[in-house]
NUDREN-987432 format. One record per residue (C-alpha): residue number from 0; x, y, z. Coordinates in steps of 0.001 Angstrom, whole numbers, plus 500000, padded with zeros to 6 digits. Layout:
+-----+--------+--------+--------+
:   n :   east :  north :     up :
+-----+--------+--------+--------+
: NUM :      X :      Y :      Z :
...
+-----+--------+--------+--------+
END
This chain:
+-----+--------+--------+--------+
:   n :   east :  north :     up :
+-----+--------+--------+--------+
:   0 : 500000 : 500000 : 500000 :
:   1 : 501583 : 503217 : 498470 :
:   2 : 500756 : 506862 : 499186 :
:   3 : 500082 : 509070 : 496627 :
:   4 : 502903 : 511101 : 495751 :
:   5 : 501066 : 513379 : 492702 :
:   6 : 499214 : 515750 : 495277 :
:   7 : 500586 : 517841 : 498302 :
:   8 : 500288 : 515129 : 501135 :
:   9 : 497167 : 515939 : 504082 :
:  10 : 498462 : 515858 : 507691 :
:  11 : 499294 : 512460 : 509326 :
:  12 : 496364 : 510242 : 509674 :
:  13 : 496267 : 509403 : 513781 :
:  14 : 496925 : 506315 : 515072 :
:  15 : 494715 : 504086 : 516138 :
:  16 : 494106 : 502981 : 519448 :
:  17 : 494071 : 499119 : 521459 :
:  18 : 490280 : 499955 : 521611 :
:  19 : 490163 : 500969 : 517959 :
:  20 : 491789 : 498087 : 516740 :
:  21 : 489538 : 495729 : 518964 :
:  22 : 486356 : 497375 : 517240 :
:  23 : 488295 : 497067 : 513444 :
:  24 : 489034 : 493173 : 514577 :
:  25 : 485295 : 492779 : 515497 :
:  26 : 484002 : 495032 : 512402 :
:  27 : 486151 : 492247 : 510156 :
:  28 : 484803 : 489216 : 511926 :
:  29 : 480927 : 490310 : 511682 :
:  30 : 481372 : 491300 : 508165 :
:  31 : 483334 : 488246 : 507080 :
:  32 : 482240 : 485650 : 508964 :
:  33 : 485740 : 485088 : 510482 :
:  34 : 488084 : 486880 : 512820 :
:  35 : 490895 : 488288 : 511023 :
:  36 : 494657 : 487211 : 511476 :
:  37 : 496970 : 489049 : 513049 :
:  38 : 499035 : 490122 : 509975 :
:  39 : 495259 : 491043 : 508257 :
:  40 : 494788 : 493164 : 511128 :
:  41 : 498331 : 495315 : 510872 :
:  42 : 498138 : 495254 : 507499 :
:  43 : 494449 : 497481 : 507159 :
:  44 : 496048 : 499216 : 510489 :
:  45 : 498398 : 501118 : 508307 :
:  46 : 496566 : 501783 : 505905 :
:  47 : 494377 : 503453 : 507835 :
:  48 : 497258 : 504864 : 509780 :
:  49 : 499225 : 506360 : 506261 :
:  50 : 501983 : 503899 : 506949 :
:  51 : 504082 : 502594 : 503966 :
:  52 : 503451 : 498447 : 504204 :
:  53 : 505157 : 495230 : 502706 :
:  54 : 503381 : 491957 : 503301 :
:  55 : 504388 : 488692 : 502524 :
:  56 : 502186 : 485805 : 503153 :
:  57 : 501107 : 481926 : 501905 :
:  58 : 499171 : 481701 : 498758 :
:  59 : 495484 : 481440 : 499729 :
:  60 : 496194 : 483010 : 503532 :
:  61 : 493850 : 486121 : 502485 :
:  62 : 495760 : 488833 : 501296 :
:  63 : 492608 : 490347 : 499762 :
:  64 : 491284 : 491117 : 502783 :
:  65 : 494118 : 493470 : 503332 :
:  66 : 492752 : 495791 : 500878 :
:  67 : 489321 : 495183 : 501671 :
:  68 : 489397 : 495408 : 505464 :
:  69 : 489894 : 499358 : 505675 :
:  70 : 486795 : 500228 : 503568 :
:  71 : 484934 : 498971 : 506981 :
:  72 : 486104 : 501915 : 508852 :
:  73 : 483801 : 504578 : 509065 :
:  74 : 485330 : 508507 : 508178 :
:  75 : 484284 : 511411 : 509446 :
:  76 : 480968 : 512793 : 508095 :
:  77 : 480198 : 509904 : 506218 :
:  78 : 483317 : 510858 : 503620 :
:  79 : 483950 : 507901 : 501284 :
:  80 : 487609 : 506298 : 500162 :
:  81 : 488849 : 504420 : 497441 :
:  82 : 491652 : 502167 : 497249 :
:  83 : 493762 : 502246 : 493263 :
:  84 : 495377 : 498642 : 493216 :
:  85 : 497847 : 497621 : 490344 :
:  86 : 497478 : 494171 : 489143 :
:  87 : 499977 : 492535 : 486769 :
:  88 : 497281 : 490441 : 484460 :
:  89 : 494935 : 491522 : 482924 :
:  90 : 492744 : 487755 : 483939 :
:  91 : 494063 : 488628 : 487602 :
:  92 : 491993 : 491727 : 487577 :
:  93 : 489195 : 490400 : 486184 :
:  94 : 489388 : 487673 : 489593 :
:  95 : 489615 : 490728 : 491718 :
:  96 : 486650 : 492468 : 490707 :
:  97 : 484299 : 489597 : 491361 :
:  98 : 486392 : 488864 : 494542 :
:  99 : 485404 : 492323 : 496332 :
: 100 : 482070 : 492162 : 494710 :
: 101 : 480840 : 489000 : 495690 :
: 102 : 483280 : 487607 : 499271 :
: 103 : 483559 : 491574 : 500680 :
: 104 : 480566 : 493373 : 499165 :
: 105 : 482657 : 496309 : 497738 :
: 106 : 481951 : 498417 : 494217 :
: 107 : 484768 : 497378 : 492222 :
: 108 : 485955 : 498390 : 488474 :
: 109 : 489072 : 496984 : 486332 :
: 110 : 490156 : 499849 : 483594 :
: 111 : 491824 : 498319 : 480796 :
: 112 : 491196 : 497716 : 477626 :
: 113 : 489604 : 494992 : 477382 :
: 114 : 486430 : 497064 : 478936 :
: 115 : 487041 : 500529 : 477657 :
: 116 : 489674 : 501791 : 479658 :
: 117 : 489589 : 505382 : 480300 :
: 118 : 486364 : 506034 : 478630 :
: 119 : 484453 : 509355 : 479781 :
: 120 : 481826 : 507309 : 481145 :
: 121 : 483796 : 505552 : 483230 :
: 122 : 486212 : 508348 : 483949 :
: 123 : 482808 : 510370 : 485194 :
: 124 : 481880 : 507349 : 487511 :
: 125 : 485303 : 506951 : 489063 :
: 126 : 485363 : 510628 : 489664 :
: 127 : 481794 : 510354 : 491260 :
: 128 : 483181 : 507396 : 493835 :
: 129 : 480749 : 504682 : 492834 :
: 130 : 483601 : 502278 : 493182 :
: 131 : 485483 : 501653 : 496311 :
: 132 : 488408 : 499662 : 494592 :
: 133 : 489643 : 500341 : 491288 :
: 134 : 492146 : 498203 : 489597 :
: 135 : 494277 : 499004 : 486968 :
: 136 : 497689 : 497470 : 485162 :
: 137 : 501242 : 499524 : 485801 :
: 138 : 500673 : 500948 : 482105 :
: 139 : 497009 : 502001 : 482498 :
: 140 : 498176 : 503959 : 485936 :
: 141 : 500975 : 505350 : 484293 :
: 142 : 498802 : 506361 : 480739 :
: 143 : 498374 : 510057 : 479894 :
: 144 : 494738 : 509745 : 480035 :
: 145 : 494537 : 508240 : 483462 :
: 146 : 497296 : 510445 : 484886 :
: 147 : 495559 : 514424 : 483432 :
: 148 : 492427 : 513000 : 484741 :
: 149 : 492434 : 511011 : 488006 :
: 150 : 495881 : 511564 : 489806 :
: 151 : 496188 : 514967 : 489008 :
: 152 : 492676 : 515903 : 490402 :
: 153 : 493481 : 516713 : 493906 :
: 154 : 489913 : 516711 : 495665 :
: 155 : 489257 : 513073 : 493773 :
: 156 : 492888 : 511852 : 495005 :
: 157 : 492865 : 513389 : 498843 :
: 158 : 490121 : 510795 : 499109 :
: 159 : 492648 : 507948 : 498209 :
: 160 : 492521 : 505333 : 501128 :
: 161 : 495977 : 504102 : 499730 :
: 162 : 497506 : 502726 : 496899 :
: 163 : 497866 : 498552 : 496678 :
: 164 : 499754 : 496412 : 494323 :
: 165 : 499085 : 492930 : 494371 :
: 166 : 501850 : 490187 : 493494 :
: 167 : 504997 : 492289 : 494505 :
: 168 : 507653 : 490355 : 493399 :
: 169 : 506510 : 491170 : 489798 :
: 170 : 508473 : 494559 : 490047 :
: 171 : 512028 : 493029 : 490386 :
: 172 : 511117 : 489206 : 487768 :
: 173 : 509522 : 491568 : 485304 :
: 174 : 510515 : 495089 : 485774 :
: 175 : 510558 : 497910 : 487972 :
: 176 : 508076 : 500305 : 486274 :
: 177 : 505015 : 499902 : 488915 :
: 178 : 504823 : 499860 : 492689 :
: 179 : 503773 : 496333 : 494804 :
: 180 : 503623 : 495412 : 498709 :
: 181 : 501889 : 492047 : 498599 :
: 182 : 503369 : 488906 : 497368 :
: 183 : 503541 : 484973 : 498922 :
: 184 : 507091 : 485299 : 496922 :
: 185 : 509426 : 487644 : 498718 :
: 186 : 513414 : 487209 : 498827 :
: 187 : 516154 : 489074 : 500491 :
: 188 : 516863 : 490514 : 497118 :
: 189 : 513462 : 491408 : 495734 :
: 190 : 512396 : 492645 : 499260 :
: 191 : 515215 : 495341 : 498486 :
: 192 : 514028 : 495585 : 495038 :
: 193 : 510749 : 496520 : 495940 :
: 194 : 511832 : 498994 : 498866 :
: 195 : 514089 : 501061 : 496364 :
: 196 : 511826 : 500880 : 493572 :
: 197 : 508766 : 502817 : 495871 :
: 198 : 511228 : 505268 : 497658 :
: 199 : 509293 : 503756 : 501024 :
: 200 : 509311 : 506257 : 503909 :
: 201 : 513259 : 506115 : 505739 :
: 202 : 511780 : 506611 : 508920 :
: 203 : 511248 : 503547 : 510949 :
: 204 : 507875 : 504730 : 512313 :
: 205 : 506442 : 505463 : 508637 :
: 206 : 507009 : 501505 : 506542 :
: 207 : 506402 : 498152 : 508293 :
: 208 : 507425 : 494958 : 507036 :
: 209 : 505301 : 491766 : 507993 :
: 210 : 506376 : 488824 : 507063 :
: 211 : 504626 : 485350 : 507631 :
: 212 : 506215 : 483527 : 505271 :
: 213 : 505359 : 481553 : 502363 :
: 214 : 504921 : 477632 : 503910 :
: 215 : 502128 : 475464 : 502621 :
: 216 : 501907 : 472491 : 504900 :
: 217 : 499251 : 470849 : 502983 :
: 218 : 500674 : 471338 : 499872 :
: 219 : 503661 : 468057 : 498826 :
: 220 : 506618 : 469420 : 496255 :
: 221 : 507857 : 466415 : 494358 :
: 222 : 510845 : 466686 : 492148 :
: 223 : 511347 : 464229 : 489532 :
: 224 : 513663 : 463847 : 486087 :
: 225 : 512492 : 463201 : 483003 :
: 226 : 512983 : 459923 : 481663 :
: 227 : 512014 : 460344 : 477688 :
: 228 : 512931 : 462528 : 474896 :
: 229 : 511645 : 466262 : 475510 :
: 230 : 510194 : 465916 : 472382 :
: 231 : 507739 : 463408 : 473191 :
: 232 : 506578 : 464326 : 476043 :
: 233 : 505628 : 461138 : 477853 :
: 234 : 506508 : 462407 : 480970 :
: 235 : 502752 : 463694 : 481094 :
: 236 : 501663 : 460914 : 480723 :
: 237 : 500284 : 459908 : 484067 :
: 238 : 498159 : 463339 : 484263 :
: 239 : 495661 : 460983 : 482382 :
: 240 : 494740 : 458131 : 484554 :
: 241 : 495374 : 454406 : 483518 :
: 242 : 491820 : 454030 : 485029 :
: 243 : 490008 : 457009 : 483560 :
: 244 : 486277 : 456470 : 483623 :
: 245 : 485262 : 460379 : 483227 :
: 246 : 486503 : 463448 : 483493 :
: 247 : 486141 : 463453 : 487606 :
: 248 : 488461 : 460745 : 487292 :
: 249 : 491155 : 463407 : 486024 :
: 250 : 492320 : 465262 : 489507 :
: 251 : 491978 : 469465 : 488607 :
: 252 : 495698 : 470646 : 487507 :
: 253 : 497658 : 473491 : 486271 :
: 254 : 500228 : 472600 : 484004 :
: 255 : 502654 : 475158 : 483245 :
: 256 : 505194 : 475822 : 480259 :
: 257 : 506999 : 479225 : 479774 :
: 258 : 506393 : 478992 : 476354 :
: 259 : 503126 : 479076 : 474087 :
: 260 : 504454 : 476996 : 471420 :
: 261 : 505347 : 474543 : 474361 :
: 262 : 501904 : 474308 : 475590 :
: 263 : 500094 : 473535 : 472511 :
: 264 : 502512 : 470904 : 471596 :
: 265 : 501839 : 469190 : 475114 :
: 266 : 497980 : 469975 : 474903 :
: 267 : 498084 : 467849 : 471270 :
: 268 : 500313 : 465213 : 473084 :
: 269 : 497453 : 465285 : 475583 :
: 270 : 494654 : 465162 : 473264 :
: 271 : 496398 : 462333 : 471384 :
: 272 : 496706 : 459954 : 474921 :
: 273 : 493302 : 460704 : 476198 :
: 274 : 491641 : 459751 : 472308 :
: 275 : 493821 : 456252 : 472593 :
: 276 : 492934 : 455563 : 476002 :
: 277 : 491118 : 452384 : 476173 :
: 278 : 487797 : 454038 : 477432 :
: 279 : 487533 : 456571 : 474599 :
: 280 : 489082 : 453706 : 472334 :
: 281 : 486018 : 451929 : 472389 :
: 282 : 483492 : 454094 : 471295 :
: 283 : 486110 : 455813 : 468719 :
: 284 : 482783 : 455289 : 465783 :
: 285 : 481065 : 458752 : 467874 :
: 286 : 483470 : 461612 : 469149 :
: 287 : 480553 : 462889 : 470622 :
: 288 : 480042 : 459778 : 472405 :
: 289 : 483174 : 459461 : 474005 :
: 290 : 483230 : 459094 : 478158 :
: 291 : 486173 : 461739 : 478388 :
: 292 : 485810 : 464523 : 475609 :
: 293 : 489085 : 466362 : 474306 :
: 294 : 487810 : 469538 : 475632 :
: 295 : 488540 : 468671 : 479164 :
: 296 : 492016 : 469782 : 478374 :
: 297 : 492359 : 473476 : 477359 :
: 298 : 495060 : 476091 : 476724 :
: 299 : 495204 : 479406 : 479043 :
: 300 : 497966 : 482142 : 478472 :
: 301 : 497623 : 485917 : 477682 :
: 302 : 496824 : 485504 : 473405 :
: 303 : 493361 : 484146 : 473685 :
: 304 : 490781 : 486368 : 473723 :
: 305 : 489191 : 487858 : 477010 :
: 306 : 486161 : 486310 : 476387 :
: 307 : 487783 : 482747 : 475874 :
: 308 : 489783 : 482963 : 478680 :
: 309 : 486581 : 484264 : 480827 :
: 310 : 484981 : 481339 : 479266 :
: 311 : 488405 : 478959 : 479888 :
: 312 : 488461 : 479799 : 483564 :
: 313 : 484606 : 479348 : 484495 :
: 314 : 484615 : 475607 : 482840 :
: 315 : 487745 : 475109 : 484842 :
: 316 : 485904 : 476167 : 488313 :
: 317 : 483018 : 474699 : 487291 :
: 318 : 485404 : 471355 : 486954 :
: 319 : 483915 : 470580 : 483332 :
: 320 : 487952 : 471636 : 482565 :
: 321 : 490117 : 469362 : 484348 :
: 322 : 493751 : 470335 : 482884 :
: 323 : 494267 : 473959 : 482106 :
: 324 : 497929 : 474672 : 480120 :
: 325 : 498876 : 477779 : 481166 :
: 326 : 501186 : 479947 : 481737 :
: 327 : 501324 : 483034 : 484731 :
: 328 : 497895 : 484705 : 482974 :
: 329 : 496110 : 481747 : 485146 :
: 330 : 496933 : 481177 : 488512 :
: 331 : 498380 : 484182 : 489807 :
: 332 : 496006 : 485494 : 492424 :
: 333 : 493403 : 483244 : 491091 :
: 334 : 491430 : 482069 : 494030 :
: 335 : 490042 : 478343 : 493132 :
: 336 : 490043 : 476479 : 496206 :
: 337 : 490443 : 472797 : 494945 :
: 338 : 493283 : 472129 : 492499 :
: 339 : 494614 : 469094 : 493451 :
: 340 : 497705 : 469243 : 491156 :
: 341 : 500217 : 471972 : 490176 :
: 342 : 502896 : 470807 : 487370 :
: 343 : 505951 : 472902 : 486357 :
: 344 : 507225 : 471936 : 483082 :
: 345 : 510935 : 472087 : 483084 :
: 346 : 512689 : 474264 : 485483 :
: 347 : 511494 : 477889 : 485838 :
: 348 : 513170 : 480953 : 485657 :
: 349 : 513569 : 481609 : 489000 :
: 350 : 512342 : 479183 : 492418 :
: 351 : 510428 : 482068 : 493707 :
: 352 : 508012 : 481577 : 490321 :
: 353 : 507703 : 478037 : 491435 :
: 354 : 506827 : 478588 : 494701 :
: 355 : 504426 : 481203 : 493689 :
: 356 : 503008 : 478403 : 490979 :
: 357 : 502693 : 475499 : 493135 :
: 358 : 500830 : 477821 : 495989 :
: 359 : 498133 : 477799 : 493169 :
: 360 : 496839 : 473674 : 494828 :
: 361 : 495212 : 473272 : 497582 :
: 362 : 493803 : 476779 : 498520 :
: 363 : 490543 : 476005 : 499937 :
: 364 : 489921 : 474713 : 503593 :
: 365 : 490962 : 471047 : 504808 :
: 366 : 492508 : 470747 : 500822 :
: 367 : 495768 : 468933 : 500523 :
: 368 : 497400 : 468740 : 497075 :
: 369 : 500773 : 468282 : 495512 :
: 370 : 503464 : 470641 : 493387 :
: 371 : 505338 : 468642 : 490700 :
: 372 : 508427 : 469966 : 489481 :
: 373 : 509827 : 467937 : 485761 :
: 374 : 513261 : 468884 : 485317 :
: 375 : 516099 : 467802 : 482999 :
: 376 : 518596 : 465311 : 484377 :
: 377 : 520824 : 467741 : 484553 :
: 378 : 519751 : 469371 : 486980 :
: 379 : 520771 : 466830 : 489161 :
: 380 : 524618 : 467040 : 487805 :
: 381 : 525942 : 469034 : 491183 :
: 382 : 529090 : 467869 : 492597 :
: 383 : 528036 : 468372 : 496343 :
: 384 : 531094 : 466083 : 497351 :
: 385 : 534063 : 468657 : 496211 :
: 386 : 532018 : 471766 : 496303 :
: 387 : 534143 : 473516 : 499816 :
: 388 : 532337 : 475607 : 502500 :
: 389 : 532460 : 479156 : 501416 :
: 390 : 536080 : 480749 : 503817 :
: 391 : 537752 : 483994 : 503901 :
: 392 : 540455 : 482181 : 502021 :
: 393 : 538165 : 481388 : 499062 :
: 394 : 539091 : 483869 : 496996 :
: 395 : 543100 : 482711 : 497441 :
: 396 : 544917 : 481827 : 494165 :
: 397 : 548357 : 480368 : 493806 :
: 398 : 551365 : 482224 : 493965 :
: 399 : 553577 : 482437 : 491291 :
: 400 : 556461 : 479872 : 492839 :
: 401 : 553158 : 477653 : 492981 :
: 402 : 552687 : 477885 : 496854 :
: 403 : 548942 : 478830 : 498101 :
: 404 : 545860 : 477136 : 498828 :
: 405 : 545250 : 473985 : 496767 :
: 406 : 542130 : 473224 : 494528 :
: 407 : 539693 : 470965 : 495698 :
: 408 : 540038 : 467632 : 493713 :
: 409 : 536895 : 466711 : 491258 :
: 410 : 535189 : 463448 : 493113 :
: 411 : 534277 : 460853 : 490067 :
: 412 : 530660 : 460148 : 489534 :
: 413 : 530743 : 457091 : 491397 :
: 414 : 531876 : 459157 : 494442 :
: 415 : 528778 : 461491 : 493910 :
: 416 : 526609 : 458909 : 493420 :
: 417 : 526868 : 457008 : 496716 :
: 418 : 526987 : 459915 : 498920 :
: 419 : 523894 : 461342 : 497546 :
: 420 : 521923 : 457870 : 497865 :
: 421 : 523601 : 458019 : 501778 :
: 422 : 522538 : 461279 : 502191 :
: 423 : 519246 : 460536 : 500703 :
: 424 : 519886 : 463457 : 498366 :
: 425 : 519514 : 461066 : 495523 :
: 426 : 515846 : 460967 : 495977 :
: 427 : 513891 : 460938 : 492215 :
: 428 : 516887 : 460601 : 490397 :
: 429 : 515156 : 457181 : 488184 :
: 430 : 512405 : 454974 : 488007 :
: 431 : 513821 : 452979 : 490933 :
: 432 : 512900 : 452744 : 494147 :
: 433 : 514039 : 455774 : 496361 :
: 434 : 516849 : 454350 : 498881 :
: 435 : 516466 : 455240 : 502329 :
: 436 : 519273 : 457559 : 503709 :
: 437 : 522030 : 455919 : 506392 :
: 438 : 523855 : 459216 : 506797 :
: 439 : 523168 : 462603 : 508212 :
: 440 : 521114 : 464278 : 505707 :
: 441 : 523164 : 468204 : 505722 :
: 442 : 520412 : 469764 : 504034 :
+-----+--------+--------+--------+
END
């Protein structure tokens, strides 16, 4: 949550106080139907207190109710607020709006251009505060249009509750051209990413940090190597059930590729397995006829069309979708409580976007699911058994008279082998059985 910087600031909002907070805690739980968490709680406290905020919490721990929470507080004279939050996907925003419309009961709006962006009309409305959260990309905040007419309208902008950009670790993996304090995704290095790129407040008393984490207990990560050609794809294989009956038989997953050309390639792979599978097999004289149709399998990523991926994403909630093949336009933010799988196809560009993908499974209440990571076998070519303990000394070379520090000898692969199956660091490395460690696992 980012103050406005485009206006001259107002004076300091107060602070709230212990009986305050008890009556914002007990506004939350009436109007929610549950009490709000502790990090909820501090997080709409600052906000309503002009503090600068960065929040990092598990997918699916509620982060929405951090910008929903403060439009329960009641200004003087009846004055409303509004709350401008910057969302990186366009399908992300589109979540949002029915998020605060239908869980919190809040007036929202998405501007881009996909609905008409800055028209007049819906220039005139935002100006007239029918919507209590208004959500917007980093280039539709900083467009011309949006910039003469909203943020530089000073009585429309002194009514700005604060300014909150979902998915914060966006600014550092994709660029540093928007502003972002809530992510499940939040490193050393992005977390200094993010505090540079928003010029938060130096002073101690003016930016909090809360940080819960980003653990999902009832979400499994499984590694595993692939074990055919790329090109072929039978790794996926067991997405599609050796005892498929219907499409309830195939669990709800996210697949993702970083590549579009990728995905479609897998989707036909897909299409191909599920048509030969003995129970479509059988009835192959009627495609219309078939137990498990094709179109239970379906492509998601930012080139289809807002309508198909509206469409796309209500078959997959409804469950008449069972594997979506996407990419980040699905899943980030996306609140559908019951994905049993999450699948990463080959390694990622960074482990933070894995985390942040597998925290997609499981979201709803009493859900367990499981994050599957395919990787090359190469991944697995780390020589843990020569690799020294980082030392003062590290950065030592030989002298000339060749005195100094010698190099650590290369072990063989036989070496590396049989300390990883002692250290059960081995684990997933075949089709064979895992081996139970016998040694001190150092990891």
């Amino acid at each position: 949550m980012r103050r406005s910087q485009t206006h001259t600031p107002s004076s300091p909002r107060p602070r709230l106080s212990p009986e305050q907070l008890q009556e914002l805690s007990a506004k939350m739980a009436e109007a929610y139907g549950w009490a709000p968490k502790d990090f909820q709680l501090r997080a709409v406290q600052a906000q309503l207190e002009g503090q600068d905020i960065i929040v990092q919490a598990p997918t699916g721990s509620g982060k929405t109710a951090l910008a929903a929470g403060p439009h329960l507080w009641e200004w003087p004279e009846g004055e409303k607020r509004f709350t401008l939050m910057v969302c990186p996907l366009l399908s992300l925003e589109e979540e949002m709006v029915r998020t605060f419309e239908l869980d919190f009961g809040l007036k929202a709006v998405a501007l881009n251009s996909k609905n008409g962006a800055c028209s007049p009309i819906r220039i005139r409305e935002i100006l007239e505060m029918k919507y209590q959260i208004i959500l917007l990309s980093p280039e539709m905040l900083q467009s011309r249009t949006f910039t003469d007419r909203v943020l530089r309208n000073s009585t429309f902008m002194r009514r700005m509750l604060s300014m909150f950009i979902d998915e914060a670790h966006c600014i550092v993996h994709w660029g540093r051209t928007s502003a972002s304090t809530v992510t499940a995704t939040l490193t050393a290095r992005v977390y200094r990413g993010i505090y540079s790129s928003l010029h938060f407040a130096q002073s101690e008393a003016q930016n909090v940090f809360v940080n819960k984490g980003n653990d999902r207990s009832n979400v499994s990560i499984v590694v595993r190597p692939f074990e055919h050609p790329l090109n072929t794809y039978a790794d996926l294989d067991f997405l599609l059930p050796k005892t498929l009956r219907s499409p309830s038989d195939i669990p709800l997953t996210y697949l993702y590729v970083d590549h579009k050309v990728t995905g479609g390639e897998i989707i036909d792979h897909l299409i191909s397995q599920l048509l030969e599978h003995p129970m479509n097999a059988a009835r192959s004289d009627n495609i219309h006829n078939r137990p498990v149709p094709s179109g239970v399998i379906r492509p998601f990523n930012a080139n289809m069309s807002q309508a198909y991926r509206n469409n796309a994403m209500a078959q997959f909630r409804a469950g008449n979708v069972r594997i979506l093949v996407c990419t980040d336009a699905a899943g980030m933010g996306c609140n559908i409580p019951n994905i049993k799988r999450v699948v990463q196809w080959k390694l990622p560009g960074s482990f933070s976007q894995f985390i942040q993908r597998a925290g997609r499974a499981a979201r709803g209440p009493g859900q367990t699911g499981v994050a599957i990571l395919l990787v090359e076998k190469s991944a697995y070519n780390i020589d843990i058994v020569s690799a020294p303990a980082p030392s003062i000394d590290s950065k030592k070379t030989k002298k000339p008279d060749g005195s100094g520090p010698p190099r650590a000898g290369r072990a063989d692969a036989k070496q590396v082998r049989e300390y990883a199956i002692a250290h059960g660091l081995a684990r997933g490395g075949s089709k064979k059985d895992d081996v139970m460690p016998s040694a001190h696992n150092p990891i």
